[in-house]
C-alpha positions, 0 to 999 in steps of 0.5 A, a space after each residue: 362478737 364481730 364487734 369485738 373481732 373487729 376491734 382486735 384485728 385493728 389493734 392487731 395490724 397496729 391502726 389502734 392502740 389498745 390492751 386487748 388481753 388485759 384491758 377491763 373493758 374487753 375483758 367484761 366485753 368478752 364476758 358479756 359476748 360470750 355468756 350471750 352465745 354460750 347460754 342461747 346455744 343451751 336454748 337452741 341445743 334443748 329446742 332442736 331435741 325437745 322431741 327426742 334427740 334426733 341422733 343424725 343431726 347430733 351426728 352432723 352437727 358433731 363432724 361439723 363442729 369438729 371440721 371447724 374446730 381443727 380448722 380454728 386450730 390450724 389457722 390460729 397456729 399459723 398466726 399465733 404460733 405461741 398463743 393457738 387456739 386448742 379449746 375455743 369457743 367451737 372446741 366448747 360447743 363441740 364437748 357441750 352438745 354432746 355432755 348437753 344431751 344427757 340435761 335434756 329431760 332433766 332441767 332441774 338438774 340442769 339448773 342446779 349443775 349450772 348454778 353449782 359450777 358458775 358459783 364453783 368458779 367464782 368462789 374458787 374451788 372449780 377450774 379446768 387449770 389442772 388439765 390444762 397443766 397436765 396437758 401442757 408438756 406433751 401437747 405444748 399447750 399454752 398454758 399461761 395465754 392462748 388467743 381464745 379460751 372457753 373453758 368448760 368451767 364455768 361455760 358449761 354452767 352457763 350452757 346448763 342455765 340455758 337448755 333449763 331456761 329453754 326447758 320451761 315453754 312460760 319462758 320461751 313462749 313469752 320470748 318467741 311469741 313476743 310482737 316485736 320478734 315475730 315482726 316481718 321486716 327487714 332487720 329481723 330476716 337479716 337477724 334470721 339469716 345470721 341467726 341462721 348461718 352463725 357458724 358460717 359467720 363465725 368461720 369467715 368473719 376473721 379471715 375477711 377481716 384480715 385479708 382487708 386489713 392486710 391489703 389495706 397495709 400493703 397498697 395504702 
């Protein structure tokens, strides 16, 4: 993500050239970006609550998510008046781990939803177009192309595919349990504090990386 964020901010300040809306190979970069995110934030909602929702950090995490989603929206309309942001990747994570709650002890379901609404869009007859449409005269919404889209369809497949994963502990303990994971050296606690601090991350990453780029533009 980071990467990809990097790469889009020099393409943006013109030190690269690149197609980064159509080009296959960011297009297939995003995919790959995302459904890694969109899946382990299905394992890690089903882990959080694995022993009962714990309903004041659903509540925390909630009001968070939301402050970060109206944030991302604010900045990216001061950037990109034509283009916003109005359902990104946090906009997703805010509906999908409330939606996601009602999976919890249901991970057969969850498997079959999620497969059911991947299949959905990739054959066609599942879309989140139609509201976006609706919605386009009287919120403005750029319909056609917006900075940052993760639709429910299909993401919230994906979401699904993760919490069931989570679900069945043969899974998570081969992964969690792995020698290499549970290693104490340096490259896994940098891991573990990203990890840990993602959504921190993900809210100061892009403004660095244009405060340097801007700066660099004036004085060099």
């Amino acid at each position: 993500m980071v990467i990809f964020h990097f790469s889009f901010d020099l393409n943006n300040f013109g030190y690269i050239s690149t197609d980064m809306k159509h080009g296959l190979e960011w297009r297939y970069f995003r995919y790959v970006i995302v459904t890694m995110f969109v899946f382990l934030a299905g394992v890690s909602l089903y882990l959080a609550n694995q022993n009962g929702i714990d309903f004041q950090k659903a509540k925390r995490r909630f009001f968070t998510l939301l402050a970060a989603s109206l944030l991302v929206t604010i900045g990216s309309y001061t950037q990109f008046p034509k283009t916003w942001i109005y359902f990104g990747i946090l906009h997703f994570f805010l509906v999908a781990s409330l939606v996601g709650l009602v999976f919890l002890r249901l991970p057969i379901l969850s498997f079959i939803v999620g497969a059911n609404i991947i299949l959905g869009y990739i054959f066609g007859y599942l879309s989140m177009h139609w509201l976006f449409e609706l919605l386009h005269a009287p919120l403005h919404l750029p319909v056609r192309y917006t900075e940052d889209l993760a639709s429910f369809v299909p993401w919230f497949g994906v979401f699904l595919l993760g919490m069931s994963f989570a679900h069945y502990e043969i899974f998570t303990q081969r992964l969690f349990n792995n020698s290499f994971v549970n290693q104490k050296h340096r490259f896994n606690d940098g891991l573990s504090f990203l990890g840990s601090h993602s959504l921190v991350v993900y809210l100061l990453h892009q403004p660095i990386f244009f405060g340097a780029f801007l700066l660099i533009g004036i004085y060099f």
